[in-house]
N, C-alpha and C positions, 0 to 999 in steps of 0.2 A: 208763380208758382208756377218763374220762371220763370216762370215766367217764370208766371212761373212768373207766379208767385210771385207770381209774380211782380218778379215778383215784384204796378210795384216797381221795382224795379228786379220785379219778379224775373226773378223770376220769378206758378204756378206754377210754368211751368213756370214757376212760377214765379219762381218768375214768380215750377210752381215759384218765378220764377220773376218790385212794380209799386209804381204810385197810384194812390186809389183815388185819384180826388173828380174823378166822375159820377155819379150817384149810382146804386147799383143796382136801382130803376133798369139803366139804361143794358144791361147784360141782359137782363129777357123779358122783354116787352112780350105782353100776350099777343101772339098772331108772328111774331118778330122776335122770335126767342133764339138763344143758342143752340138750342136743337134743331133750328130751322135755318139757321146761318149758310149761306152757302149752300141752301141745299136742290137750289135751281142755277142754270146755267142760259137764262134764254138770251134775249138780244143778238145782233149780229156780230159782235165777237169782235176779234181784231186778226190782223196778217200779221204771221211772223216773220221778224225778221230773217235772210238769207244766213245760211251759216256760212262763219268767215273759212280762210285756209288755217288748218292746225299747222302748227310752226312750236319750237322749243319753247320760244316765248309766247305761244298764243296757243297752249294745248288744249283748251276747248272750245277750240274753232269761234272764237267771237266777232262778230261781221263788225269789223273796224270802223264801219260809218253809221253803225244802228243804234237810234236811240236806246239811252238802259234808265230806267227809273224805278226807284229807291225811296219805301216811305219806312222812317225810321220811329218807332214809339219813342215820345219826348218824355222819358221819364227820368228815375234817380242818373244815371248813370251821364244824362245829356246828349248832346249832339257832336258835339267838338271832335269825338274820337272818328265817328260814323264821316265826316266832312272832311278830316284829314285822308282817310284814307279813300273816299270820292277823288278829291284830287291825284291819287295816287293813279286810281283809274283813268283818269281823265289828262294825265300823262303820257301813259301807257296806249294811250285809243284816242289821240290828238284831234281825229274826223268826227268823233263820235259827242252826240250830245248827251248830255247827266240831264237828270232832272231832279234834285235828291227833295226831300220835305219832310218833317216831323211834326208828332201829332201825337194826342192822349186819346182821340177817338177812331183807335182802330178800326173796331167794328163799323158803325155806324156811317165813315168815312168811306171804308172798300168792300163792306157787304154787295153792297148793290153795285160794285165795278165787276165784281164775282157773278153777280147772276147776270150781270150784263154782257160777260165773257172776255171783258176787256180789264184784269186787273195790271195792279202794276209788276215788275219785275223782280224783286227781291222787296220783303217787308220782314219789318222787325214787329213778330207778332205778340204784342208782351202788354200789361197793363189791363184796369179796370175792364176795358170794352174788349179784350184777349179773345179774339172767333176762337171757337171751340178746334180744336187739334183734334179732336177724335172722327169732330163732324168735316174737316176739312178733308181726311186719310180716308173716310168712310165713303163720300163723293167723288173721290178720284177728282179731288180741286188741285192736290198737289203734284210736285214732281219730285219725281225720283234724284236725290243729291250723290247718288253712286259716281255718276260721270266725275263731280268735284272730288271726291275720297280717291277717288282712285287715279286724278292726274298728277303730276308732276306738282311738291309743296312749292312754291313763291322762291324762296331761298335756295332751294336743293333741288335738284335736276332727277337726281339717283334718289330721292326721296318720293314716297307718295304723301300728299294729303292728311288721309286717314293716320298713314304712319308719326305721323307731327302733335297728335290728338293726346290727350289724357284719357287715361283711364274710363270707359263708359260712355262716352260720349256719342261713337257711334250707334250703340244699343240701345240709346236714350230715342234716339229719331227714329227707332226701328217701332213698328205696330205689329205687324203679321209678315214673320218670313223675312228676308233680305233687304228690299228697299229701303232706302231713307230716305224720308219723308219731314225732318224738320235738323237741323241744324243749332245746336242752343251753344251760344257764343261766349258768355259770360261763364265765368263756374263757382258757384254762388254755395258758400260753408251756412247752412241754418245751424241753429243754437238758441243756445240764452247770453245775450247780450248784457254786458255791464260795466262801470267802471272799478277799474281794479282799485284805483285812491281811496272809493268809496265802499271797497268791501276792506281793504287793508283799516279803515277807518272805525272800522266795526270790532277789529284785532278776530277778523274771521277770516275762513280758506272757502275758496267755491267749493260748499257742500254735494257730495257723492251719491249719498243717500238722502232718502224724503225727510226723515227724522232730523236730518242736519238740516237741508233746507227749511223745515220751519222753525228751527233754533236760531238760522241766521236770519230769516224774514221777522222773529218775536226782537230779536237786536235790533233790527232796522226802525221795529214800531215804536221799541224805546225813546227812540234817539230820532222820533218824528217823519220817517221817512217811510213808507209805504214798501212791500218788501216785491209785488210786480206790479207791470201795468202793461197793457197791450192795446193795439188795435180793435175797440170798444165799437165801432160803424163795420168793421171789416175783419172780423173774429176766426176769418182763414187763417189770419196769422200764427194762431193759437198752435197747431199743426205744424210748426215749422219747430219745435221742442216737443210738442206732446207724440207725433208719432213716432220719434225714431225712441222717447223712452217705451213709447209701444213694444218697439221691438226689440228695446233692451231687457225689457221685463219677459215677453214673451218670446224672443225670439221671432227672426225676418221674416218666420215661414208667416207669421200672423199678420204683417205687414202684404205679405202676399196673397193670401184667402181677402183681405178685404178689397184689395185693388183689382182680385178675380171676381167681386160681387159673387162669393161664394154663401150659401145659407147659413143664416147665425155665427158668421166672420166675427159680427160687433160683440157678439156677446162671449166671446172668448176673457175668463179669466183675467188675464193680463190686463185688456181693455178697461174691464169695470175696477180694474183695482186703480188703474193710470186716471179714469175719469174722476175716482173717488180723491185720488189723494190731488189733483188740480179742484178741484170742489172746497176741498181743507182750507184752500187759499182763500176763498170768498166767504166761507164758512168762519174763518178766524179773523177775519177784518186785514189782511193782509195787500189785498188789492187795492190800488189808488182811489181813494171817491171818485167817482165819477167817470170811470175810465169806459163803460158802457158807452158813452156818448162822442168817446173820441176817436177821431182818425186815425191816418198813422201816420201825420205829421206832426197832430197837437200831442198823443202819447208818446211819441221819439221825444220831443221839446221838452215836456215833464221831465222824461226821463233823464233827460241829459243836464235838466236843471236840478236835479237829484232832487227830486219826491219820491222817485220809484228806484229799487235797486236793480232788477231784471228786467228784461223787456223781453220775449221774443221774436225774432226777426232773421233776414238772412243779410248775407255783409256788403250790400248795397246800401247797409245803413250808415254805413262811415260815409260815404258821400253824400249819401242824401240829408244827414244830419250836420255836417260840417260848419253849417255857421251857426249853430248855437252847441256842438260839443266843446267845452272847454279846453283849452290846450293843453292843461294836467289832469284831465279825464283819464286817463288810460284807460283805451278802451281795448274791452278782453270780450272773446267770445269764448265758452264753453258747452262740450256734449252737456246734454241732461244727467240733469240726477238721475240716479237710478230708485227702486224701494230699495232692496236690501242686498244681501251676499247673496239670497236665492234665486236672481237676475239671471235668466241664462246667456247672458251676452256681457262682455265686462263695460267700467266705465270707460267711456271713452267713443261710445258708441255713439254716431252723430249720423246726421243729417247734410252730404253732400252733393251735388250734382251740377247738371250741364244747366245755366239760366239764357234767358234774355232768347226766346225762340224766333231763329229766323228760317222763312221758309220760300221755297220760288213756284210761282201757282204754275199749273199745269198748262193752263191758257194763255201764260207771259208770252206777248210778243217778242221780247230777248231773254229767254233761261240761261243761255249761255250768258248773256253778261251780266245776269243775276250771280250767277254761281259766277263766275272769274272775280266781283266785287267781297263775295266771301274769301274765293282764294287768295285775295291780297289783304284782308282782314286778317288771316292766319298766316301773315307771314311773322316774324319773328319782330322786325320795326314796327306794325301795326300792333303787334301783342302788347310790346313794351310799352309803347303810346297808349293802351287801352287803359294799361296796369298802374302805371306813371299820374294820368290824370282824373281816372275814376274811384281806387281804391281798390279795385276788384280783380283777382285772375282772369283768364281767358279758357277757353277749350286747348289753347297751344300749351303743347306740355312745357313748361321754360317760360320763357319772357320774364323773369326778376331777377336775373343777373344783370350788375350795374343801377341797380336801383333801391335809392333807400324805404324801405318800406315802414309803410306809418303803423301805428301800435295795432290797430284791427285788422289791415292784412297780416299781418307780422302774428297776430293771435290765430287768425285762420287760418297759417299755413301751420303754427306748432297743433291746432287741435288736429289737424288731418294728419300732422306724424303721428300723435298719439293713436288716433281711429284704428291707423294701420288697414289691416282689411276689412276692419268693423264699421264699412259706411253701410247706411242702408239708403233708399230710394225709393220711396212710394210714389205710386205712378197716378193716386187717383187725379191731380191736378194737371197733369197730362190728358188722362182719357175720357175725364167724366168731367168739364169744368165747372157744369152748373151745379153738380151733385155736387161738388168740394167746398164752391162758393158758396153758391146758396140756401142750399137745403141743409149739409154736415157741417158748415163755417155758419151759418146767422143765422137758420133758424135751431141749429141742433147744442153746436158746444158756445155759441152767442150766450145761446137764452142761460142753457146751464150755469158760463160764469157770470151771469148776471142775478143769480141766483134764481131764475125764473120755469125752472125743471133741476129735478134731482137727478145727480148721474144715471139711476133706475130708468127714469124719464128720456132725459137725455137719449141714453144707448137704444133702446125701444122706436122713439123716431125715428133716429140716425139708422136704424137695422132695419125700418120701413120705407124709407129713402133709397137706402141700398137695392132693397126685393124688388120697387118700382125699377128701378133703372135698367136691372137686370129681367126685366120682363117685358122693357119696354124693344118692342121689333122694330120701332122707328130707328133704334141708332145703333150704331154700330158696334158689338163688344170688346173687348182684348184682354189677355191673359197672359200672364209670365207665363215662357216659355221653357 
């Protein structure tokens, strides 16, 4: 959630931007919580590395004999892409030692390399244990990735970086003002996932409006098949469909008031009508049995064994589901439904962005060969390789010529023509990750689809959640700009 979401193979950011299969105990232990992550610096640190000579080929100066290490989150997406292109570096900087490693316990693993002052040099900050991004940019843990944006792209001499980039990407790592501050690699389409066989199977079209979607979910009940099911342990997921119809019902500005923890954001209209009609779902017996208790690999599995016809998710799920989605699954992602024609935003209107956050701590002994390991990630053969083996785009604008793409990327790129400019991007899973997680994802819109608060209910917590966060002096705020 990005992870992102994370997502996961989050992305949160998610990432927003991620696999969740660490318990999520483990995101904020009382005394040890993501508010607190990072938020000391003591021990005696480490030396940095000498900076090398800048050269065509070496434009941000990386000291050709310094160690560079590399912890990669082991999530949907894998290791494979991350090691090919280690080697790339390790071509490139023949003197120089790698030390690359992956792992599901983010946190828990580099917290304390952080307040020890000696972390490592690029991390892929993605997954269940995801250090908080707000508290990282708020510490002055990070470093500024300007120097990478603005060298010389991998491929092209007369190209910058930046200039290589899709749409949003650099505004996504922005917090306050210029700097960037995180890198998200992956670019990760959220929707409603499903297979197309099995809505053709129904002699139905993916429904626009709410009215339709419960006509196609009352079909689905007919004929024994449960009409969604989601991430039941990890109810952030819900978010990756429900906000961007937020914003199709109300318009982005409302999307915006709530990621500004602006007063009575949650209780805008649009919201309570969006909570009501996802309530409909629980309310008509439409959701899986039992789907409360599930992951998001046991609800993908259902899913893809057809119990459920929707699923929400973002499109890390084509890899991550691949041994048990069926080969004539045809899997389609689509924007949300909308309510009705009085939507101020048309259909089409989705949820995309920058996933998979990677960032280079301020205290790295090698920055430079943190950022020059991204700058060969964004070359055009590393993109291809990303896109080729994981399913998923990259931040490189390109890399899918010459490559066949499978039905879920091939559904992600036709939803992102259809969006047009209609993407929207909620930042709360960037800024706020415990509010997203755990307070508005499990204790807030959790309990509601488990039928355990009424949307009334629901929004009421979730808008008191909000007031705390936005009051709280310990962390640090952000606001679209």
């Amino acid at each position: 959630m990005g992870s992102t979401a994370h997502h996961d193979r989050e992305g949160v950011g998610r990432r927003d931007l991620i696999k969740r299969s660490a318990a999520l105990g483990l995101v904020a232990v009382p005394g040890m919580g993501l508010m607190s992550a990072c938020a000391s610096s003591g021990g005696g640190g480490q030396s940095k590395a000498k900076e090398g000579k800048k050269t065509a080929k070496n434009p941000l100066g990386v000291n050709d004999t310094a160690k560079m290490e590399f912890v990669l989150f082991d999530g949907g997406f894998g290791k494979e892409y991350a090691e090919d292109a280690v080697k790339i570096y390790e071509k490139d900087f023949p003197k120089a030692t790698v030390k690359f490693s992956a792992t599901q316990k983010i946190q828990s693993t580099l917290q304390p390399r952080f307040n020890q002052g000696n972390p490592p040099d690029l991390i892929d900050n993605s997954g269940a244990e995801q250090m908080d991004m707000g508290v990282l940019v708020g510490k002055n843990q990070l470093a500024d990735l300007t120097p990478l944006l603005d060298a010389p792209s991998y491929d092209d001499p007369n190209k910058k970086v930046r200039d290589t980039l899709r749409p949003g990407i650099v505004e996504m790592g922005q917090f306050d003002g210029k700097p960037v501050w995180i890198f998200y690699y992956a670019y990760t389409v959220y929707g409603v996932w499903y297979s197309q066989k099995a809505l053709d199977s129904l002699d139905a079209e993916y429904p626009k409006t709410w009215d339709e979607m419960l006509q196609v979910c009352e079909k689905a009940k007919k004929k024994g098949m449960a009409g969604w099911t989601y991430a039941g342990k990890y109810p952030y997921y819900i978010p990756f469909s429900l906000y961007p119809m937020i914003g199709k019902v109300g318009g982005r500005e409302v999307l915006d008031a709530i990621d500004n923890l602006e007063p009575n954001a949650w209780k805008h209209p649009a919201v309570k009508t969006c909570f009501e009609a996802y309530y409909e779902l629980f309310k008509k017996g439409y959701i899986l049995r039992g789907t409360p208790g599930l992951d998001h690999i046991q609800s993908q599995t259902a899913w893809a064994k057809g119990e459920a016809l929707f699923i929400p998710n973002g499109s890390w799920v084509e890899n991550e589901s691949a041994n048990v989605i069926p080969k004539d699954f045809d899997l389609a992602v689509s924007a949300p439904s909308g309510i009705d024609g009085s939507d101020k935003m048309p259909f089409g209107t989705i949820w995309a962005s920058g996933g998979e956050p990677f960032i280079v701590p301020s205290k790295a002994a090698n920055p430079e060969g943190g950022m020059e390991q991204l700058r060969i990630m964004l070359s055009e053969a590393s993109s291809k390789n990303f896109t080729a083996k994981v399913k998923s785009l990259t931040a490189y604008n390109g890399g899918t010529s010459g490559i066949e793409l499978t039905p879920g990327l091939k559904s992600g790129v036709a939803a992102l023509q259809l969006a047009g400019a209609n993407v929207v991007n909620p930042r709360l899973q960037d800024w706020y990750v415990q509010l997203q997680k755990e307070k508005i994802g499990v204790s807030g819109l959790g309990e509601m689809m488990a039928g355990r608060l009424t949307p009334a209910e629901a929004i009421k917590k979730i808008q008191g959640f909000a007031d705390e966060a936005a009051k709280d002096t310990s962390i640090k705020h952000y606001k679209h700009q």
